[in-house]
N, C-alpha and C positions, 0 to 999 in steps of 0.2 A: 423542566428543571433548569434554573440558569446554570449557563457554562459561558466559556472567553466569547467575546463577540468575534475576536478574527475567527473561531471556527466559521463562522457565516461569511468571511469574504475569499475563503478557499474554493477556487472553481472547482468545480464538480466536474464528475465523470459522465456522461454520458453513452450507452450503448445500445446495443441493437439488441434483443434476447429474441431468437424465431419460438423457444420454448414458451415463453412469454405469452409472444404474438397465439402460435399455437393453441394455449388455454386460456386466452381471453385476459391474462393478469393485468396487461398495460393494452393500451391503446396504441395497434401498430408495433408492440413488443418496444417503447422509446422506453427505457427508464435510465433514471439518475441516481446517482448515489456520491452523497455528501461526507468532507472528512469527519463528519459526527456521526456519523455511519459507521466506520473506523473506528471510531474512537468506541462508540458502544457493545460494538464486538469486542473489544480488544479488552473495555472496562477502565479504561487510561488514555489520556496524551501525552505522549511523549518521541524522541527524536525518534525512534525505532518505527513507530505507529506512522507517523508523520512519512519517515522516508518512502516507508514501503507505496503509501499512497497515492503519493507526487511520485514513485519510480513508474510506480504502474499505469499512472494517466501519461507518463511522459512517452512509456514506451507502445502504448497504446497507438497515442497518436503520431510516432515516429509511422508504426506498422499501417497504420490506416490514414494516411493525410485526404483521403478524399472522400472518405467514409467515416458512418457512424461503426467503432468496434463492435466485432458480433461478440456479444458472452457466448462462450460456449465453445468458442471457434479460433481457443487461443490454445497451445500447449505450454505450460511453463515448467521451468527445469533450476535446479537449486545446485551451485556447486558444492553444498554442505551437505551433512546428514540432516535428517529433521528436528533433533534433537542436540544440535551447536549451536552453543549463543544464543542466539534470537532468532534463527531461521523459521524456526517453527512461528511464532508471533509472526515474524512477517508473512509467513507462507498462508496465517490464517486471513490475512487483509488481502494478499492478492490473490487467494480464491471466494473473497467474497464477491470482488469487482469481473475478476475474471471468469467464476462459475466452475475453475478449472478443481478435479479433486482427484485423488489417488482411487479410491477404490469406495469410498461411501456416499458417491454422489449419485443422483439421478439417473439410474440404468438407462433409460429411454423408452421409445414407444415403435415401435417397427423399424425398431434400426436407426431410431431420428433422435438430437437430441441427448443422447449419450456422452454426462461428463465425466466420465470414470476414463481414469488413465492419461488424464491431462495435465495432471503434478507429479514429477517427479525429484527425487534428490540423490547423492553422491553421483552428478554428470562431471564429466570432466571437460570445463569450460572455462573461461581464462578471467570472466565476472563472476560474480555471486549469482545472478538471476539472466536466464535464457527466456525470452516470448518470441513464440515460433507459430505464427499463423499456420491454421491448416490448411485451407483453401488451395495457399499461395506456397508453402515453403519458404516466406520470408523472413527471416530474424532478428532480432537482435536484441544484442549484451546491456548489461546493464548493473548498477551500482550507487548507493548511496553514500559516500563520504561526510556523515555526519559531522565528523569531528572540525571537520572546515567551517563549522559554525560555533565557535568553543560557549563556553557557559558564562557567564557573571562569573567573575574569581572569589564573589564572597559565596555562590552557591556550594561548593563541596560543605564548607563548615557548619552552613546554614542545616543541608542535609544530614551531616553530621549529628549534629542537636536533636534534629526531628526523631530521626533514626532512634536515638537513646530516648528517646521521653525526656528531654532538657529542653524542649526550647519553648520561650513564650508563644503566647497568641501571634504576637505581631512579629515575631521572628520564625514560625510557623507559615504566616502568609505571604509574607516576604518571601519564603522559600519558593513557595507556591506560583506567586506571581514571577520569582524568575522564572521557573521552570517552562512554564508559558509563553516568557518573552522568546526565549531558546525557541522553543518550535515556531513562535508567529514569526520570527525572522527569518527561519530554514524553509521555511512555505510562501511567508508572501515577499523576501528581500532575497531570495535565494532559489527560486523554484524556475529559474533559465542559467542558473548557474553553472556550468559546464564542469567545472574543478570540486562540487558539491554531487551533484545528480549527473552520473556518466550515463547517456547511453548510446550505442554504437552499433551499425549495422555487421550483420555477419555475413564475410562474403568469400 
């Protein structure tokens, strides 16, 4: 089904899964997963979808600079309940990349492999989102500042219309195609942006 072409020029995540490797799924346990990936989880693009993404490949790669991330092999921790805002939405993108899940995930196989008890929420943490390698103990905070990428100022009205069954075709797609602009530039003009995508080692 067509969808935006920047979703295709969103680098991808790539990681290491041993459970993977384990049963044969991937070659060598390498797999990738693209923000369309996200997005078809999610059922949407949007900034929320978007951030959690880029927060997750950023902090990934902060925790492993000389490695491919292990799925499996990450603990994340939410300073919200599951059910504020969008946490939940976000929490559902960064355990798909991460593997990590509170209690309905893959029990394991002789002790191996076990991703239950690797989400958690209401941590008391000074970001929204903690990745806390297990191997190593190493951390770090993390945070999307959406708003630092504001919208088109004719989208709220645009929205507005849509929302009530008022608005044309072509002020329907207008809407549309802002909405999209918003995220292509939070991802590809803003995805080293430091004052947009915080993330910080914990020491």
């Amino acid at each position: 089904m067509p969808y935006p072409a920047f979703f295709d020029l969103v680098p991808r995540v790539r990681m290491h899964d041993p459970l993977a490797e384990f049963l044969g799924a991937f070659e060598g346990g390498i797999v990738e997963y693209a923000y369309i990936d996200a997005v078809r989880l999610a059922g949407h693009s949007c900034p929320t979808v978007a951030g959690a993404y880029w927060l997750t490949r950023q902090s990934l790669a902060a925790l492993y600079p000389d490695a491919l991330p292990e799925r499996g092999g990450v603990h994340v921790s939410f300073r919200d309940s599951q059910v504020a805002g969008v946490t939940g939405v976000i929490a559902n993108v960064v355990a798909l990349l991460t593997g990590a899940t509170v209690d309905s995930g893959f029990k394991g196989l002789a002790g191996r492999f076990d991703r239950r008890k690797l989400l958690a929420f209401d941590a008391g943490q000074p970001l929204e989102i903690r990745f806390t390698r297990i191997d190593t103990g190493a951390a770090v905070d993390a945070a999307a500042a959406m708003r630092q990428v504001p919208a088109d100022p004719r989208m709220p009205l645009l929205m507005q219309r849509c929302l009530a069954g008022e608005a044309t075709l072509d002020e329907a797609g207008e809407f549309r195609q802002l909405w999209q602009e918003r995220v292509r530039r939070a991802l590809l003009e803003h995805g080293d942006d430091p004052e947009v995508f915080v993330v910080r080692p914990v020491v």
